[in-house]
CHARMM internal coordinates of N, CA and C (Angstrom, degrees):
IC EDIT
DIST 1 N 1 CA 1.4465
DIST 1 CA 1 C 1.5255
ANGL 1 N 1 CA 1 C 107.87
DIST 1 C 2 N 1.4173
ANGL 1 CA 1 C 2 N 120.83
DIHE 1 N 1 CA 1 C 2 N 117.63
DIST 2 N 2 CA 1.2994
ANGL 1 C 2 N 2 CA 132.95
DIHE 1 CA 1 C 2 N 2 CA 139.71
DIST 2 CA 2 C 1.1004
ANGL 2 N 2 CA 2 C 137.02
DIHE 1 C 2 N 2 CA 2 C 6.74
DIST 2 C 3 N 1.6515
ANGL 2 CA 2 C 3 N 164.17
DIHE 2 N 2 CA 2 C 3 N 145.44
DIST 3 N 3 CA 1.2860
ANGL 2 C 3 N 3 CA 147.03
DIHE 2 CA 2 C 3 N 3 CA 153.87
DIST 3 CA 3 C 1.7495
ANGL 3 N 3 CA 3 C 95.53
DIHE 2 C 3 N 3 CA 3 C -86.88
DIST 3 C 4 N 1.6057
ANGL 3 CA 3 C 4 N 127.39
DIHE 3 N 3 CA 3 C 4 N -25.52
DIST 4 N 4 CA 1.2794
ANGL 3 C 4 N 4 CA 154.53
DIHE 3 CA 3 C 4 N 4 CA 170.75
DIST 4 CA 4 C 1.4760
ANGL 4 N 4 CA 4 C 105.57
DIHE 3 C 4 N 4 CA 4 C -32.44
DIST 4 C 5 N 1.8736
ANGL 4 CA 4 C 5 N 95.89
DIHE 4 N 4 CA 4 C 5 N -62.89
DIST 5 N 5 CA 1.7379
ANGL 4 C 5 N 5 CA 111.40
DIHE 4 CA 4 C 5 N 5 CA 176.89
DIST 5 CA 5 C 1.5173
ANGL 5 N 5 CA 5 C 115.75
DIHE 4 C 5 N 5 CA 5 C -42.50
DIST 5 C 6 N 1.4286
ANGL 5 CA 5 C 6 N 86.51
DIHE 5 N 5 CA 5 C 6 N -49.10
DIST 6 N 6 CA 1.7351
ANGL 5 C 6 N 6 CA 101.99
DIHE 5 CA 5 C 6 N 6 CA -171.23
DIST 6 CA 6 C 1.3143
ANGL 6 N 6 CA 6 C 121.42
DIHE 5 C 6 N 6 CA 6 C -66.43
DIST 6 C 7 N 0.7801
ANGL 6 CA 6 C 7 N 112.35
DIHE 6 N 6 CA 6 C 7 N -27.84
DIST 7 N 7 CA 2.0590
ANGL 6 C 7 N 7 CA 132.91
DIHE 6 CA 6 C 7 N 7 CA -176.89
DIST 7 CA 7 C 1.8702
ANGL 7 N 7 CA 7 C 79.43
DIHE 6 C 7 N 7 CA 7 C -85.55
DIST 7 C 8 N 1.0627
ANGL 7 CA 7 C 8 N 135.53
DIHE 7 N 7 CA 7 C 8 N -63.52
DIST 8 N 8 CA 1.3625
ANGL 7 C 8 N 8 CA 131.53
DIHE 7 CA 7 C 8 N 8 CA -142.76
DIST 8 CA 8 C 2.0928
ANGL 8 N 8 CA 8 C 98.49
DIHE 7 C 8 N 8 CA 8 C -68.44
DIST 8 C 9 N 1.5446
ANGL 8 CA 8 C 9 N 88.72
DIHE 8 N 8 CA 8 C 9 N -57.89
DIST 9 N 9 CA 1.8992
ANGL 8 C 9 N 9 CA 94.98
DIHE 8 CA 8 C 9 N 9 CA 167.26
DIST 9 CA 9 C 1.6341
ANGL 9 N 9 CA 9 C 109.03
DIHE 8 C 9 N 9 CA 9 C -43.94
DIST 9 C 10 N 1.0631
ANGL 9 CA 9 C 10 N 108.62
DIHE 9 N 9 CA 9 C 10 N -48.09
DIST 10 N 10 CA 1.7999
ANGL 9 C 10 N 10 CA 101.21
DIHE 9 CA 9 C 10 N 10 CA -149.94
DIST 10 CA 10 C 1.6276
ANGL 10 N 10 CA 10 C 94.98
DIHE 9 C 10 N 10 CA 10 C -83.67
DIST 10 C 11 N 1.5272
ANGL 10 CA 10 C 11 N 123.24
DIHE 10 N 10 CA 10 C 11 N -12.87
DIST 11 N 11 CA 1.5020
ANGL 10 C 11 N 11 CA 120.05
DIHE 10 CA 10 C 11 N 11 CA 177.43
DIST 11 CA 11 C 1.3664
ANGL 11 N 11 CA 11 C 86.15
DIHE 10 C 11 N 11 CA 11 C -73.54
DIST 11 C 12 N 1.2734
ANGL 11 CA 11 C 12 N 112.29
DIHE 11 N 11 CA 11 C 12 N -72.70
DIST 12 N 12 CA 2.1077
ANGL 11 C 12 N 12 CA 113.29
DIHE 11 CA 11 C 12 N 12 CA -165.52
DIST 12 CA 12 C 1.4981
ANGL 12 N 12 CA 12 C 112.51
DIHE 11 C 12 N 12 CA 12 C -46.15
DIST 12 C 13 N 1.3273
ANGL 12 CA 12 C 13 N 115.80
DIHE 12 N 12 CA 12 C 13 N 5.45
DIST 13 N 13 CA 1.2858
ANGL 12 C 13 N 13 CA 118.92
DIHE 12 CA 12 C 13 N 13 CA 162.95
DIST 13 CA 13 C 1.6256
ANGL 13 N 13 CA 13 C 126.86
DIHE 12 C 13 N 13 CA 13 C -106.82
DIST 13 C 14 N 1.0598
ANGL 13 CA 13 C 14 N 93.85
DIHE 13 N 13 CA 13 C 14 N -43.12
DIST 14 N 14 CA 1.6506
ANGL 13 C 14 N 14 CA 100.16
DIHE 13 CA 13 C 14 N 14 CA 165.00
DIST 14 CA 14 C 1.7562
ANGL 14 N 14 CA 14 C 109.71
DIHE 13 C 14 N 14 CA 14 C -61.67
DIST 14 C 15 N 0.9541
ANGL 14 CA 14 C 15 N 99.25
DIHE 14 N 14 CA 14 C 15 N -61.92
DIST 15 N 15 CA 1.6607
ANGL 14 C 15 N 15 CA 99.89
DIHE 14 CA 14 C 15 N 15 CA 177.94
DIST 15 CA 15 C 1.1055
ANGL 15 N 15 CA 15 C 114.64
DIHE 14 C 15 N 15 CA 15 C -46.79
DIST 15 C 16 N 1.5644
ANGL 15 CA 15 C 16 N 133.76
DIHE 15 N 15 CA 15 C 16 N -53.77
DIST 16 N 16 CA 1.4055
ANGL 15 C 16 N 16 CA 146.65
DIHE 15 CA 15 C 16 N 16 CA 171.66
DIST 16 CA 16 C 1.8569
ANGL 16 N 16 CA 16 C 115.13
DIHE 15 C 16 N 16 CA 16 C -39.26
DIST 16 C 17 N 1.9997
ANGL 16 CA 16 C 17 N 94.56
DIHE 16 N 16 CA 16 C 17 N -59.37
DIST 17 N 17 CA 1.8855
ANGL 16 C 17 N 17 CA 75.56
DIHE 16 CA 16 C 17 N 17 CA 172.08
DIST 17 CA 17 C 1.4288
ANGL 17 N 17 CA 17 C 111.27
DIHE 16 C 17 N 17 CA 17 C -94.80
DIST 17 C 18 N 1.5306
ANGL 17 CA 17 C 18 N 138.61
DIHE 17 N 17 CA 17 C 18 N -0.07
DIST 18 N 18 CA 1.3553
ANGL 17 C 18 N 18 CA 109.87
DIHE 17 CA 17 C 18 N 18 CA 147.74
DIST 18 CA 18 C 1.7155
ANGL 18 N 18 CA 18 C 116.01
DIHE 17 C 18 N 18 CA 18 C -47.64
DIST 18 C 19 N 1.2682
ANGL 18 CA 18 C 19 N 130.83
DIHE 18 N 18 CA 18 C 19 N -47.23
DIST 19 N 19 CA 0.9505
ANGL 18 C 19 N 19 CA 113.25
DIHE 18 CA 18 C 19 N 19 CA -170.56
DIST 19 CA 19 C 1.2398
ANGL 19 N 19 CA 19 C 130.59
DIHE 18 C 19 N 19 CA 19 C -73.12
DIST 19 C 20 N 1.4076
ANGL 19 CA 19 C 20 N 100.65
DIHE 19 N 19 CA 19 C 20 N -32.29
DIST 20 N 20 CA 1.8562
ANGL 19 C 20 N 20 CA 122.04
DIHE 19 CA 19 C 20 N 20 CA 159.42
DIST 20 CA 20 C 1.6431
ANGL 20 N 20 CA 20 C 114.10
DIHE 19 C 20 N 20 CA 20 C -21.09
DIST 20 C 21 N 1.4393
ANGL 20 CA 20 C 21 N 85.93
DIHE 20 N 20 CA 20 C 21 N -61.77
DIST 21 N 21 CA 1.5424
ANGL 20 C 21 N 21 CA 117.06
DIHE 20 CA 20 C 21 N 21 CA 177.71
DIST 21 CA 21 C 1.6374
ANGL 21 N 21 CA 21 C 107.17
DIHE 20 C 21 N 21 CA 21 C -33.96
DIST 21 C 22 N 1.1259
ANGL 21 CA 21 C 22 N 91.99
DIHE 21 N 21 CA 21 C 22 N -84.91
DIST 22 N 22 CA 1.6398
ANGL 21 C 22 N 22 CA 129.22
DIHE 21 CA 21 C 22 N 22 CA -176.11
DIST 22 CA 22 C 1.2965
ANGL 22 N 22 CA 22 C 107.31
DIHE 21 C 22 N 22 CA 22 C -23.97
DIST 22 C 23 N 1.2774
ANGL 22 CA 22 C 23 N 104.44
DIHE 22 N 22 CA 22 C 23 N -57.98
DIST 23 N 23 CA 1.5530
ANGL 22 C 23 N 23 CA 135.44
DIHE 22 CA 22 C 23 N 23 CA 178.98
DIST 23 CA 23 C 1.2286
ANGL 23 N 23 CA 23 C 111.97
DIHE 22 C 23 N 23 CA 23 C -33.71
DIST 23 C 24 N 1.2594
ANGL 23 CA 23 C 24 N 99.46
DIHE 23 N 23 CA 23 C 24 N -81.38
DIST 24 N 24 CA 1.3677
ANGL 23 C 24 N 24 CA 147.10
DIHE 23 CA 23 C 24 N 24 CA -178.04
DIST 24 CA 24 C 1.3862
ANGL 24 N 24 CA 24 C 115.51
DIHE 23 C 24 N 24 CA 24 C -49.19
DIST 24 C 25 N 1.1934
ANGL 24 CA 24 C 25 N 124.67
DIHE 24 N 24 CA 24 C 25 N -43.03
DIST 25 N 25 CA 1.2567
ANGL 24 C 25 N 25 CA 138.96
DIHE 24 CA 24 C 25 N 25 CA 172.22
DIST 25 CA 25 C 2.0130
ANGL 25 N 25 CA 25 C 121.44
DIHE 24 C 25 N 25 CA 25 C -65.60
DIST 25 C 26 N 1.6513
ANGL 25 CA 25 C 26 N 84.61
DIHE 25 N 25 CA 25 C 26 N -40.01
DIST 26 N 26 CA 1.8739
ANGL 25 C 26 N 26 CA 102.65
DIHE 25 CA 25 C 26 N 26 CA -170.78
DIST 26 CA 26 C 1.9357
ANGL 26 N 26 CA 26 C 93.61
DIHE 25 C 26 N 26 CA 26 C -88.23
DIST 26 C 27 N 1.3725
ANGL 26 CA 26 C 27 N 113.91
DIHE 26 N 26 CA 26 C 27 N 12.46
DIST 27 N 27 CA 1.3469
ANGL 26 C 27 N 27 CA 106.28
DIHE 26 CA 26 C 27 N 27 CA -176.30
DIST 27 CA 27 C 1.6607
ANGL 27 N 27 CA 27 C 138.50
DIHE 26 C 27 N 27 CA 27 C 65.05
DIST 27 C 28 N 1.6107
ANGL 27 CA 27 C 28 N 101.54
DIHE 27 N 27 CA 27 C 28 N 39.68
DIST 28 N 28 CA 1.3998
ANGL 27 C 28 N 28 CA 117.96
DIHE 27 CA 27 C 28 N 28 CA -171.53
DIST 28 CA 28 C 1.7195
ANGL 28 N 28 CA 28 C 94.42
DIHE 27 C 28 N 28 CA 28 C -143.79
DIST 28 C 29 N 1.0586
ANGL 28 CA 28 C 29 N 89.46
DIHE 28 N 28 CA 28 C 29 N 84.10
DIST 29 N 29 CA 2.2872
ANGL 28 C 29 N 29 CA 109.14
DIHE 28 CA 28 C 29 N 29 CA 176.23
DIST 29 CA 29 C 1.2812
ANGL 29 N 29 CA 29 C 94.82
DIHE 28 C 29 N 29 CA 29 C -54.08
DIST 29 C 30 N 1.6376
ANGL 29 CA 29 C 30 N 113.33
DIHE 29 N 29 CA 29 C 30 N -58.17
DIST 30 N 30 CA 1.6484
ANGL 29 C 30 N 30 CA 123.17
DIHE 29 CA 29 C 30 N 30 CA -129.73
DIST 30 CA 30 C 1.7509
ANGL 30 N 30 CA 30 C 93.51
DIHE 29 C 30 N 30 CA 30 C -82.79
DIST 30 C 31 N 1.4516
ANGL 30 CA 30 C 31 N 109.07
DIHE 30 N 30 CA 30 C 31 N -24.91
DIST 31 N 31 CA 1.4302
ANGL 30 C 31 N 31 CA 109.37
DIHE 30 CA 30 C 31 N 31 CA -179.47
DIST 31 CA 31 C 1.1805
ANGL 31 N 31 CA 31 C 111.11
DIHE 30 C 31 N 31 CA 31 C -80.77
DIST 31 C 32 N 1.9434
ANGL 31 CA 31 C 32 N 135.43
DIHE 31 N 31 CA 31 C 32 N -32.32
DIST 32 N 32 CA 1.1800
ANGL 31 C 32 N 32 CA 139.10
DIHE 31 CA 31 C 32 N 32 CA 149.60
DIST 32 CA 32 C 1.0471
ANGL 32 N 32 CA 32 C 106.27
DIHE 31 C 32 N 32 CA 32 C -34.95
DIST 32 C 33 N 1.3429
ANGL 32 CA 32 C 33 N 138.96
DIHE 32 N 32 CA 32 C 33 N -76.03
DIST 33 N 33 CA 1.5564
ANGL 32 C 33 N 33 CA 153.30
DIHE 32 CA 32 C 33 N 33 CA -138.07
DIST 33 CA 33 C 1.9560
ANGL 33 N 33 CA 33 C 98.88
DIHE 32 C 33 N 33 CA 33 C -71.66
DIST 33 C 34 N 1.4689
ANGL 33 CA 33 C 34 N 94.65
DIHE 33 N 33 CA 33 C 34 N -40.04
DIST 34 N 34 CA 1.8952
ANGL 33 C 34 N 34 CA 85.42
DIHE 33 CA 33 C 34 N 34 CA 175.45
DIST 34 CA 34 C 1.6431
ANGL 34 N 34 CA 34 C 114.85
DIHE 33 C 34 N 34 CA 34 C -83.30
DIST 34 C 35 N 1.4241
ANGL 34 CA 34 C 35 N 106.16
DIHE 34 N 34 CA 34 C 35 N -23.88
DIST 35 N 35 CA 1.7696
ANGL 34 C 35 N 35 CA 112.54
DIHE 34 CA 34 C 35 N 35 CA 176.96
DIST 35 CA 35 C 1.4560
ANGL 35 N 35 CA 35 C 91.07
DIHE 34 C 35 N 35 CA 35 C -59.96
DIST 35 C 36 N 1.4025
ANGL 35 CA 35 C 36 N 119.66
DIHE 35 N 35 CA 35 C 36 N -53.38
DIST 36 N 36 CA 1.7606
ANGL 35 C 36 N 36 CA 111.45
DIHE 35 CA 35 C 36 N 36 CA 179.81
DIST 36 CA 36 C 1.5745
ANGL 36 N 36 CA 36 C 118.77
DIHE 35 C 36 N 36 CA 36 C -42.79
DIST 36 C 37 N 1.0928
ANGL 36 CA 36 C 37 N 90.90
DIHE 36 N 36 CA 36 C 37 N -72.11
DIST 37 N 37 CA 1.8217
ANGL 36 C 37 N 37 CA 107.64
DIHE 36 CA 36 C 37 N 37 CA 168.09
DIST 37 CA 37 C 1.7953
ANGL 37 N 37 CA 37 C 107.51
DIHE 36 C 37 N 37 CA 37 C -17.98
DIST 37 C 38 N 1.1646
ANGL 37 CA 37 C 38 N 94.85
DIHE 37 N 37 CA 37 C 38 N -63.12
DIST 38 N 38 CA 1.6109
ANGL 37 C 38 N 38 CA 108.33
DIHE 37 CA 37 C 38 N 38 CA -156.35
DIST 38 CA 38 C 1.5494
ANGL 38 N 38 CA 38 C 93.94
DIHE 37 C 38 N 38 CA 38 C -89.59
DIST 38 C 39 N 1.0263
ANGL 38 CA 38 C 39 N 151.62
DIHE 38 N 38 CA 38 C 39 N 6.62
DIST 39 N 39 CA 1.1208
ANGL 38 C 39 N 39 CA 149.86
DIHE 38 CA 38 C 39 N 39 CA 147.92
DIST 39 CA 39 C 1.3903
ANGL 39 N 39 CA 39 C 102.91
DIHE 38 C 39 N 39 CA 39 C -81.63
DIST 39 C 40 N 1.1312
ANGL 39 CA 39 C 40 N 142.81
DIHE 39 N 39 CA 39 C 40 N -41.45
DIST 40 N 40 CA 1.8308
ANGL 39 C 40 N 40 CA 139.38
DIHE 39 CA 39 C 40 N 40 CA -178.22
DIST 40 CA 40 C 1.3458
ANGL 40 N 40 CA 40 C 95.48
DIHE 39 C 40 N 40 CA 40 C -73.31
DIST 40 C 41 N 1.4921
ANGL 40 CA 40 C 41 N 131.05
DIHE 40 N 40 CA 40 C 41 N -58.77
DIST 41 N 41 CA 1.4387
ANGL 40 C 41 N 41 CA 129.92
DIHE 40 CA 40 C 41 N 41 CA -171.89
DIST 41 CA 41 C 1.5212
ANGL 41 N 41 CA 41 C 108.42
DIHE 40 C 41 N 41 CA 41 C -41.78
DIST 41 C 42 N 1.3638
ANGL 41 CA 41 C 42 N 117.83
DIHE 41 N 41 CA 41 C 42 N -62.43
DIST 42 N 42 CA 1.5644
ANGL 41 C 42 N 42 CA 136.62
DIHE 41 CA 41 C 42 N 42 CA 174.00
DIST 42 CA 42 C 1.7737
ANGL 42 N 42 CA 42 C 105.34
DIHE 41 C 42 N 42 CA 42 C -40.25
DIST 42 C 43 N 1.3980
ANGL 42 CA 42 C 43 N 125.42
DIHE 42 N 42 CA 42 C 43 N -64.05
DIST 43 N 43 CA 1.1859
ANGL 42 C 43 N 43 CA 110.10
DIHE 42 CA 42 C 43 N 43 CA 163.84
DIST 43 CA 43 C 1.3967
ANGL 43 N 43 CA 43 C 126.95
DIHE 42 C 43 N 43 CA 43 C -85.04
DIST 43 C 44 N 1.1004
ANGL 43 CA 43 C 44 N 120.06
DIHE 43 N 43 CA 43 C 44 N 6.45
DIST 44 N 44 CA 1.8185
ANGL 43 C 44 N 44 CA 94.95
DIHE 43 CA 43 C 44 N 44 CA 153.21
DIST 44 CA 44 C 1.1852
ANGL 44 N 44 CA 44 C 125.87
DIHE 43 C 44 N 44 CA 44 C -115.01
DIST 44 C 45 N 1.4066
ANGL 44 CA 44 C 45 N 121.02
DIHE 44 N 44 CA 44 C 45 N 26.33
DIST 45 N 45 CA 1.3180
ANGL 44 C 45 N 45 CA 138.81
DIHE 44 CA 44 C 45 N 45 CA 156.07
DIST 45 CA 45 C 2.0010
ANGL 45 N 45 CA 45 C 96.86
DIHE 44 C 45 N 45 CA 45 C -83.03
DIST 45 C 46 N 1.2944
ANGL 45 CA 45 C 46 N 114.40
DIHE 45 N 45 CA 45 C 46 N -38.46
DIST 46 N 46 CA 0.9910
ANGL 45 C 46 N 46 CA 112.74
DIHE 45 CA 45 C 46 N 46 CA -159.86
DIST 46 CA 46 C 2.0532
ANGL 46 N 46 CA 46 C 101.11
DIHE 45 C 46 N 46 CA 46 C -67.79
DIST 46 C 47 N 1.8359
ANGL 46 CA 46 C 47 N 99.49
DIHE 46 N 46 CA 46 C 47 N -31.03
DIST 47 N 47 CA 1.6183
ANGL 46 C 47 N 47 CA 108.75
DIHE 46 CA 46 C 47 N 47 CA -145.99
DIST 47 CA 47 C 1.8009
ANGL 47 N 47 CA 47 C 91.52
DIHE 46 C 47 N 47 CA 47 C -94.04
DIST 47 C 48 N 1.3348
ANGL 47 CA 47 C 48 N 97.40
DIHE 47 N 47 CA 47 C 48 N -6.31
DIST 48 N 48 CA 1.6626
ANGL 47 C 48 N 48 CA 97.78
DIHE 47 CA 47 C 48 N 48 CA -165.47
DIST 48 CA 48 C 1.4467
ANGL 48 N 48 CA 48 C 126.62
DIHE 47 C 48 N 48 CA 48 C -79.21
DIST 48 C 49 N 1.5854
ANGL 48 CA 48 C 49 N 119.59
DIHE 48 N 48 CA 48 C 49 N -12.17
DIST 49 N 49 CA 1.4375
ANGL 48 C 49 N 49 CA 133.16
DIHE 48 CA 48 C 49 N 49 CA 176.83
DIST 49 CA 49 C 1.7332
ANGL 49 N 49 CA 49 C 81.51
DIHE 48 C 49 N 49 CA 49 C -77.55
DIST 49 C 50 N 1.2757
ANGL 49 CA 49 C 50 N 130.55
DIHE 49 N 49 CA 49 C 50 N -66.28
DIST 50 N 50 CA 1.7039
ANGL 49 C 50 N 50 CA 131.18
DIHE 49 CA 49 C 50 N 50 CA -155.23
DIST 50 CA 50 C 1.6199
ANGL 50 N 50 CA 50 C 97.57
DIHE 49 C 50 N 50 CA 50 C -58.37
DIST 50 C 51 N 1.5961
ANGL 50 CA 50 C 51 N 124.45
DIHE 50 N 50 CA 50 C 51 N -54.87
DIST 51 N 51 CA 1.4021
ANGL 50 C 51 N 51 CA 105.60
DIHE 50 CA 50 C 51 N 51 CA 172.19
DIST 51 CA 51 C 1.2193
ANGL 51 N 51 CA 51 C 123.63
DIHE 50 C 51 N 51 CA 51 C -60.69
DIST 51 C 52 N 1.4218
ANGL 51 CA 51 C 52 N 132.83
DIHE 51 N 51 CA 51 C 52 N -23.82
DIST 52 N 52 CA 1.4856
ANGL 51 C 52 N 52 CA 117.60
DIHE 51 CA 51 C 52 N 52 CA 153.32
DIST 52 CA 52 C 1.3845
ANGL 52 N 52 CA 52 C 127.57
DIHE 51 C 52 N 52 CA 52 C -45.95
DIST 52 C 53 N 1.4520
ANGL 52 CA 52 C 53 N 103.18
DIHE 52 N 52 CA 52 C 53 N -64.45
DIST 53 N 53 CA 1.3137
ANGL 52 C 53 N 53 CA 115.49
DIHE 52 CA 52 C 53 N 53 CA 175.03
DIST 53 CA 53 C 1.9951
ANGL 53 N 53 CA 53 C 107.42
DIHE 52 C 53 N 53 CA 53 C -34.45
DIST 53 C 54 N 1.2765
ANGL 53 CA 53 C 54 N 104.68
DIHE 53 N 53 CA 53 C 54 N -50.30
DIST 54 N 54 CA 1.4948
ANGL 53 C 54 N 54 CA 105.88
DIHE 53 CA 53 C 54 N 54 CA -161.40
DIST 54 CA 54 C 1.3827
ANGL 54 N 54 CA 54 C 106.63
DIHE 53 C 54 N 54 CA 54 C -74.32
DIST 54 C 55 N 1.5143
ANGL 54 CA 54 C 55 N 135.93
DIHE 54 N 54 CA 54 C 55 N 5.73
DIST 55 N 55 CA 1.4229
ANGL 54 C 55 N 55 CA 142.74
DIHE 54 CA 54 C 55 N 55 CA -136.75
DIST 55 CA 55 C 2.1454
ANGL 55 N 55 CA 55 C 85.44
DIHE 54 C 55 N 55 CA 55 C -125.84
DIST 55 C 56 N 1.6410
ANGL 55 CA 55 C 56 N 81.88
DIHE 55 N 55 CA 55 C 56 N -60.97
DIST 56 N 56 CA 1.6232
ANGL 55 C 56 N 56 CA 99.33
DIHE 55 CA 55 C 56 N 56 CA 178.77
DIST 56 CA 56 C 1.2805
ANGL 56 N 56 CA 56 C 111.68
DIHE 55 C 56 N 56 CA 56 C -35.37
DIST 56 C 57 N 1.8088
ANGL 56 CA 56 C 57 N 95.07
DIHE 56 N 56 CA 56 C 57 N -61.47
DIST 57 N 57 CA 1.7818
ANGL 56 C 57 N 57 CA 114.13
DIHE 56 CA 56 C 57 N 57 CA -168.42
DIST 57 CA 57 C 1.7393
ANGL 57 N 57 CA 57 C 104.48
DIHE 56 C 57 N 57 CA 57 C -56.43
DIST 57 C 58 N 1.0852
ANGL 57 CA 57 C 58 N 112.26
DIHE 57 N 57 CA 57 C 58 N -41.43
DIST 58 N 58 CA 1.8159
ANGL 57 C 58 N 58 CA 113.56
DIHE 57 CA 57 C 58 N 58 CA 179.61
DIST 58 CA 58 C 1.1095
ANGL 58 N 58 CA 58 C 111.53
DIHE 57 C 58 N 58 CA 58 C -59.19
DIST 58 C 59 N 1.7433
ANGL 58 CA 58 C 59 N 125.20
DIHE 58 N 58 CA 58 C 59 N -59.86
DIST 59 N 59 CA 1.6220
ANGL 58 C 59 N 59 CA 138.66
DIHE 58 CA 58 C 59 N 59 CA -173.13
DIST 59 CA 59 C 1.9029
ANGL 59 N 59 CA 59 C 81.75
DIHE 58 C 59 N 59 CA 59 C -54.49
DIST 59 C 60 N 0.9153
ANGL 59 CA 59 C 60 N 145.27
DIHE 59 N 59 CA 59 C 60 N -80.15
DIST 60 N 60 CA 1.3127
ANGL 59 C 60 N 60 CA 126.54
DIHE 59 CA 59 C 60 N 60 CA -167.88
DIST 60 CA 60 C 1.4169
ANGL 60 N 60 CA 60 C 136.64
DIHE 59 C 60 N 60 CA 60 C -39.94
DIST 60 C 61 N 1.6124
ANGL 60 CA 60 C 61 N 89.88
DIHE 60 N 60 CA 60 C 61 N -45.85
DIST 61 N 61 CA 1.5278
ANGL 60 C 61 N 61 CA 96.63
DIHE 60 CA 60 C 61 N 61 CA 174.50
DIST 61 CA 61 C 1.6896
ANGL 61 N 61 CA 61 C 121.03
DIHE 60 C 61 N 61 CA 61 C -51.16
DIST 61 C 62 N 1.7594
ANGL 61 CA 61 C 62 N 103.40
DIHE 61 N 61 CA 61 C 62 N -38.57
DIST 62 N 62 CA 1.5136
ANGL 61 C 62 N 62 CA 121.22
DIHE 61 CA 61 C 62 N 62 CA -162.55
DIST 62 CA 62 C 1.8127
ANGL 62 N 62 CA 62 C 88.71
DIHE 61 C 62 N 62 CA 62 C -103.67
DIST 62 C 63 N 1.2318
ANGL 62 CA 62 C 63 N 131.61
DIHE 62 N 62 CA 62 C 63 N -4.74
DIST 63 N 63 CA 1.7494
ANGL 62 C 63 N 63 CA 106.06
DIHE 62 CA 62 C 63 N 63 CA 173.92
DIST 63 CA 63 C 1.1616
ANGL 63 N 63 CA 63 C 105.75
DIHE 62 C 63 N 63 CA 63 C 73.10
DIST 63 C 64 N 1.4836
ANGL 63 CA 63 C 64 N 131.63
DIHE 63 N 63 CA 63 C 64 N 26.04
DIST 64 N 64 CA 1.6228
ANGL 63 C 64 N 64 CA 118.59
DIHE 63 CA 63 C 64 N 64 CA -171.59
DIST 64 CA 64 C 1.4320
ANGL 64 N 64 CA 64 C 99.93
DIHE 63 C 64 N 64 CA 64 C -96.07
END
COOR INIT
IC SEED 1 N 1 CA 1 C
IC BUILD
């Protein structure tokens, strides 16, 4: 994993509850609530090759 990844997650998060915010504030939840959504989708598409990877790396370690 990247320090790249990490900068890339923690932007799609800041951006996400400013917009939450934003949202949220002008009286549209349901449009917050999917910006949320789609901010988690975006990173765990992003985290999901490394939990493979880390699944692989174990089944090796243990011979399963």
């Amino acid at each position: 994993m990247t320090i790249g990844l990490i900068f890339k997650i923690a932007a799609v998060g800041i951006l996400v509850s400013v917009l939450g915010q934003v949202l949220k504030h002008s009286g549209r939840e349901d449009q917050a609530f999917l910006t949320s959504l789609a901010g988690l989708l975006l990173v765990l598409f992003w985290i999901v090759p490394y939990i493979a990877q880390l699944f692989e790396t174990i089944e090796t370690l243990f011979n399963l």
